[in-house]
C-alpha positions in Angstrom: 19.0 13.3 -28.6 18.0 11.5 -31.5 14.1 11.4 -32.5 14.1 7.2 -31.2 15.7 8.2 -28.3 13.4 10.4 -27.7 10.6 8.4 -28.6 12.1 5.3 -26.5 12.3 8.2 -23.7 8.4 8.9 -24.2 7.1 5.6 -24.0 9.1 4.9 -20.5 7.0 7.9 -19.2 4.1 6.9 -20.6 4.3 3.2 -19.6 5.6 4.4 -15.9 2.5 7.0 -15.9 0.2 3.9 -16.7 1.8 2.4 -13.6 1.7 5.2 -11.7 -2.4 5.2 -12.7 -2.6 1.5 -11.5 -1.0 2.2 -8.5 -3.5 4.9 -7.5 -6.4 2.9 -8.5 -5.3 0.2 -6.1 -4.8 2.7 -3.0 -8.3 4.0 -3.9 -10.0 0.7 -4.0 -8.3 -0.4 -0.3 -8.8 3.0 1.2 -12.5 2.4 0.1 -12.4 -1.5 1.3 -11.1 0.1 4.6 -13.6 2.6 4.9 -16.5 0.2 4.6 -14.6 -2.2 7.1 -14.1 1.0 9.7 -18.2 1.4 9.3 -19.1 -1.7 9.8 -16.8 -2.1 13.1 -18.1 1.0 14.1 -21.9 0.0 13.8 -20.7 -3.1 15.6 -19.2 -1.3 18.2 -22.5 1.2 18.7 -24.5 -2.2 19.0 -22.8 -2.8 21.9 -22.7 -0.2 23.9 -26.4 -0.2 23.2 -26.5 -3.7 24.4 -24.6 -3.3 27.2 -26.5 0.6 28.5 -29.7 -2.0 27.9 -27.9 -4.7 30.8 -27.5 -2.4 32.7 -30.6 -0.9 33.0 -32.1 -4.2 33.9 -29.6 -4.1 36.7 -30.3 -1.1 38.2 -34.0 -1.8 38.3 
């Protein structure tokens, strides 16, 4: 291989590496987003069942 080629070769691999960065960095930021959705139906779902031990209760009375 000549030196350009493999200096073309090089900057593929770097510029699919930067992709490959990007791509990560998305999956990280919508496994986060997800996580903070997952909490927030789970503290919705505990509110709830609190709400609904709390009925009945009064029923039982």
């Amino acid at each position: 291989m000549t030196n350009e080629e493999l200096e073309a070769q090089v900057e593929a691999l770097e510029a699919e590496l930067e992709e490959l960065r990007d791509n990560y960095a998305d999956l990280v930021k919508e496994r986060d987003e997800l996580q903070a959705a997952n909490t927030r139906f789970e503290e919705k779902v505990d509110t709830a069942r609190a709400e609904i031990e709390e009925t009945l209760r009064g029923l039982n009375r």
